[in-house]
C-alpha positions in Angstrom: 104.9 242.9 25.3 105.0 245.5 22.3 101.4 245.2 20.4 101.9 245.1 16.9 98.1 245.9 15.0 97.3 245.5 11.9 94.6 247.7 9.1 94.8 245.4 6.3 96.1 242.3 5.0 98.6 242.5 1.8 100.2 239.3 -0.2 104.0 239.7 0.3 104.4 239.4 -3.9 102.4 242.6 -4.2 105.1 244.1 -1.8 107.1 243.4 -4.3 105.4 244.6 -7.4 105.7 248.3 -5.5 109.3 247.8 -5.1 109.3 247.0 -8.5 107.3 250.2 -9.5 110.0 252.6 -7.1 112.9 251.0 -8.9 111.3 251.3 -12.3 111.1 255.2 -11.4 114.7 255.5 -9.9 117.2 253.3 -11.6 117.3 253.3 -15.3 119.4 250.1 -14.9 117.1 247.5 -13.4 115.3 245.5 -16.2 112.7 243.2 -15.1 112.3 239.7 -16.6 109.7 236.7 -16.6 108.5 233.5 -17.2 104.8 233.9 -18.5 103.7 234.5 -15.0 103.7 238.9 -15.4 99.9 238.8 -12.6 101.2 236.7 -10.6 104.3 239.0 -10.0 102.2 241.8 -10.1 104.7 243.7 -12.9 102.3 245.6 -14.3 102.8 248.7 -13.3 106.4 248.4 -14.0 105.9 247.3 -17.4 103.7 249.4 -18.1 105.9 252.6 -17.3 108.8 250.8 -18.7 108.0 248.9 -21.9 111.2 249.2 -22.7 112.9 247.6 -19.2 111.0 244.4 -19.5 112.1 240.9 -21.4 108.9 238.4 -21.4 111.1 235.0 -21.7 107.9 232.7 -21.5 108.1 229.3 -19.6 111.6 228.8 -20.0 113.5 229.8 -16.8 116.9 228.3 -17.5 116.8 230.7 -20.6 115.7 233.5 -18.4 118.3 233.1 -15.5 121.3 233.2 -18.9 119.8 236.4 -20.2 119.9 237.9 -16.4 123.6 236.9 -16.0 124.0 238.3 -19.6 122.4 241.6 -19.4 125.1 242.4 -16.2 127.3 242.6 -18.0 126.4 245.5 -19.9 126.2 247.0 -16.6 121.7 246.2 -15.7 120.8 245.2 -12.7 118.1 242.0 -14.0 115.2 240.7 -11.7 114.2 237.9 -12.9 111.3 236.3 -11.9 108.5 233.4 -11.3 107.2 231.0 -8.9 110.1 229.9 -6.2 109.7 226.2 -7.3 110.8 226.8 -10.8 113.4 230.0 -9.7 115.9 228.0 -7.3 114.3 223.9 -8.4 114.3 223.9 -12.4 116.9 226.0 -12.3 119.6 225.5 -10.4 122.3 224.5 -12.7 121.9 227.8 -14.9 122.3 229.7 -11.2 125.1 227.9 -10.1 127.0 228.7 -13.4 125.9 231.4 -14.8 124.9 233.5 -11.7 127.1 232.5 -8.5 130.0 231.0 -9.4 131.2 234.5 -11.9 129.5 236.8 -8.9 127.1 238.2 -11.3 124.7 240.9 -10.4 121.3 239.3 -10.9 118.0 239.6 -8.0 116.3 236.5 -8.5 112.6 237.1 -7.3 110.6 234.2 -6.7 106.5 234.2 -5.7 104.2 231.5 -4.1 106.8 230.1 -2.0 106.3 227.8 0.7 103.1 225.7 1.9 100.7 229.0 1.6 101.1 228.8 -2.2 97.8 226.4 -1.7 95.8 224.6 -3.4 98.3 224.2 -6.1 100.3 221.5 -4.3 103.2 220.0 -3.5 104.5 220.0 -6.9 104.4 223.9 -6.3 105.2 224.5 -2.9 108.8 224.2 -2.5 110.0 223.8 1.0 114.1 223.4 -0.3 114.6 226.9 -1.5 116.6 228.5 1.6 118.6 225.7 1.6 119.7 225.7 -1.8 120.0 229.1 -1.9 122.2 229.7 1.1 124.8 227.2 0.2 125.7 228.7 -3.1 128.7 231.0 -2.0 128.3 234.6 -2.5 124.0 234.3 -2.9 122.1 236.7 -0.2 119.5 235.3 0.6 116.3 237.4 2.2 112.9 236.0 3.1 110.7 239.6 4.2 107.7 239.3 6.9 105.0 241.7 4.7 104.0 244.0 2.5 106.0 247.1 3.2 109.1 244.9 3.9 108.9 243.1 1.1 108.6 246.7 -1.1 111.8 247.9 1.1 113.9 244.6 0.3 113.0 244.8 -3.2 114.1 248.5 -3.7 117.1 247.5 -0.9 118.4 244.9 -3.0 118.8 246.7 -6.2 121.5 248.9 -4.8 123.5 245.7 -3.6 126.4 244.2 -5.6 125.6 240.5 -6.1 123.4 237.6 -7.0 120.7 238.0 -4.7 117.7 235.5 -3.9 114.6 236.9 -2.5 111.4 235.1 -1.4 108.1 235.9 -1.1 104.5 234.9 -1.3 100.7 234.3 -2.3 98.8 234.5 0.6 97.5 237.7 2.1 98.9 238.5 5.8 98.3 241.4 8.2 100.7 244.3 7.3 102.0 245.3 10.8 105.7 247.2 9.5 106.3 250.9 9.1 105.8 251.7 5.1 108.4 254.0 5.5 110.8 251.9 6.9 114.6 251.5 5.2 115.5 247.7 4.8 119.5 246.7 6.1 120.5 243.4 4.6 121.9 241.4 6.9 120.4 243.5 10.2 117.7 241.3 12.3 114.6 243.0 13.1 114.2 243.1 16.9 110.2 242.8 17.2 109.7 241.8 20.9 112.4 242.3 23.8 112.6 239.2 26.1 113.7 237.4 28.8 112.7 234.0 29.2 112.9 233.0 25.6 114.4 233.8 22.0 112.0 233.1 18.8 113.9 233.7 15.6 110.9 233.9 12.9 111.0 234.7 9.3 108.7 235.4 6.5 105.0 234.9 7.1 106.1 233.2 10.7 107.3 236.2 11.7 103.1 237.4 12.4 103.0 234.1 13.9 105.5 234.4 16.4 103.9 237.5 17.3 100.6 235.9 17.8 102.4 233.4 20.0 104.2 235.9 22.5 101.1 237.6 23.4 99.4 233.9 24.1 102.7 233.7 25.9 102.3 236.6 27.9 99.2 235.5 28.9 101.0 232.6 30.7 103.9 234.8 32.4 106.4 234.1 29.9 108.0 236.8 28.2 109.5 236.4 24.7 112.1 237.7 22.8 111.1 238.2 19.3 113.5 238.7 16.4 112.5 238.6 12.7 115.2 237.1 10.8 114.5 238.6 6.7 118.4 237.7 5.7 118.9 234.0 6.2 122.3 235.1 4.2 124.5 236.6 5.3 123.0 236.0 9.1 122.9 238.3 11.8 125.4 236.0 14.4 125.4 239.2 16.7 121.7 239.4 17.4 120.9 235.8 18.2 124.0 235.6 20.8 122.9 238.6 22.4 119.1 237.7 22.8 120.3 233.7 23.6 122.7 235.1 26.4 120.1 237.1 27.6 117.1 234.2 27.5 119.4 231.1 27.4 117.1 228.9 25.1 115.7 229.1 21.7 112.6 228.7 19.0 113.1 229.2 14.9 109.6 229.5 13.1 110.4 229.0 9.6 107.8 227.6 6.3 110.5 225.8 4.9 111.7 222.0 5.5 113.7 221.7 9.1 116.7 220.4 7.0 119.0 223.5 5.5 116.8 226.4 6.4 117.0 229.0 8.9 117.0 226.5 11.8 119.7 225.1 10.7 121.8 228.2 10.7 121.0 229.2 13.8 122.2 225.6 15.2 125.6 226.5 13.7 125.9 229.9 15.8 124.7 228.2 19.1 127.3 225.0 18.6 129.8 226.8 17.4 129.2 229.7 20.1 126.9 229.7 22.6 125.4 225.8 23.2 121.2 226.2 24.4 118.4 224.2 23.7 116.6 225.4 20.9 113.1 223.8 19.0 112.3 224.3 15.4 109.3 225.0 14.2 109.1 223.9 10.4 108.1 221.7 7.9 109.5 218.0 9.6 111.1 216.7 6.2 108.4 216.0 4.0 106.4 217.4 0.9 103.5 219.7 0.9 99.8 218.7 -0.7 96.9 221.0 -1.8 94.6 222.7 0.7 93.9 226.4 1.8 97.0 227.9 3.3 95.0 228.0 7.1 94.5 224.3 6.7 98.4 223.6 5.7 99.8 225.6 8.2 97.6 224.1 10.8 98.7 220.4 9.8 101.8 221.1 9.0 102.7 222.8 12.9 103.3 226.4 11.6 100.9 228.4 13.8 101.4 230.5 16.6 100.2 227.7 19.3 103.0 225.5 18.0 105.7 228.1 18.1 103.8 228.5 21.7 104.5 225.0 22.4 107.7 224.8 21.2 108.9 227.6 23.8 107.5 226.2 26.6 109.9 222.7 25.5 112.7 224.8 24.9 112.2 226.7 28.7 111.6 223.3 30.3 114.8 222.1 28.6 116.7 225.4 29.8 115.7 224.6 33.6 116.0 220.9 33.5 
């Protein structure tokens, strides 16, 4: 198996600010906006180079996602942005309206997704948002593995015509991509070339899944690895090829089982190719405060159950 290594560990929403800061340089048409939470999206630098670029809507998100569809059509290209929770949840009318249903060209960027948000709770940590997201036609929806993909999606996504939902996160995680690399929308990352078995990982799973096919390896089982970063529009053509190849498959997803990632794939393998696959995800419930370790622990989103869940899927395949 390919060894990924890491130097450093990065939160996925600093990623972003970077992007940010690029974009700020090299588009005179990207205006950033947000709801009272400028740290937490780590806008500083942007702001602070473009003053002028920058609307500060306070907590009021419905207002915020009115002035993005607004300001497009003046010809900007709007981020706007705050915790995932309150970007897709609190605000899903004003998307649906105002955003997807007239095409409009706004990059909604939302933070703290997911379980790893923390201590914060379940009232935070939305576990919906891929869902949501993916099922309002014409929305992209992209969910980046670290630090330097994150930074590429963000400048990437700018230069795309549509609404456009990108999530991210808190926590810091090993940065194991190239800095340099250029981020294809829609284009699954092939991490790990396998035989045995396909795991389809995104977001902070996708370091998980790489943790999993070394333990893997250790056992004689070799893993295909693909990292999924565009739940929408998906890549159909990379998980028939590997699925044909390994005849069985995992998704790793931190995101409710219903409506996310696993779910798509499901509707590519019945519709195409029918194999047993497992998911690895949140099993239908709400999150609660703890550290992010301790959540993804109880809530079976670590490498050894991705491990697990392979090992069902093989046995599956041969019975």
């Amino acid at each position: 198996m390919k060894k990924y290594t890491f130097t450093e560990k990065k939160d996925t929403r600093s990623g972003f600010g970077a992007g940010m800061h690029v974009l700020g340089q090299q588009n005179p048409n990207v205006v950033a906006l947000c709801a009272d939470l400028v740290g937490s999206l780590k806008l500083e630098a942007f702001i602070k180079e473009n003053p002028d670029r920058f609307v500060q809507c306070g907590i009021s998100e419905a207002n915020m996602i009115g002035v993005s569809a607004g300001l497009t059509i003046g010809g900007k290209i709007p981020f706007a942005t705050t915790f995932a929770n309150f970007a897709t949840g609190r605000v899903y009318d004003q998307i649906r309206q105002s955003v997807a249903y007239s095409n409009k060209n706004v990059k909604i960027c939302a933070s703290h997704a997911g379980l790893t948000l923390g201590e914060d709770g379940a009232t935070h940590q939305i576990l919906e948002d891929l869902g949501m997201m993916k099922m309002l036609p014409g929305m992209t929806v992209i969910n980046p593995c670290d630090y330097n993909q994150t930074k590429a999606a963000t400048i990437a996504i700018a230069d795309h015509e549509g609404p456009v939902y990108l999530r991210f996160g808190r926590p810091v995680i090993p940065v194991f991509t190239d800095a340099d690399q250029v981020f294809e929308i829609g284009k699954a990352w092939m991490v790990n070339e396998g035989t045995d078995v396909s795991i389809f990982a995104t977001g902070h799973m996708v370091w998980e899944a790489i943790q999993a096919g070394e333990q893997l390896e250790a056992e004689g089982i070799n893993a295909e690895i693909i990292n999924i970063h565009t739940i929408k529009p998906l890549d159909e053509e990379a998980i028939l090829k590997s699925v044909s190849k390994t005849g069985c498959a995992v998704t790793a997803e931190e995101h409710n089982r219903l409506g996310g990632l696993g779910d798509s794939v499901a509707q590519v393998l019945v519709k195409n190719k029918l194999v047993p696959q497992e998911y690895v995800a949140v099993n239908d419930s709400f999150g609660e405060s703890g550290t992010p370790a301790q959540l993804m622990e109880k809530y079976g989103l670590t490498a050894k159950d991705i491990v697990a869940a392979a090992k069902r899927a093989i046995e599956r395949k041969n019975a």
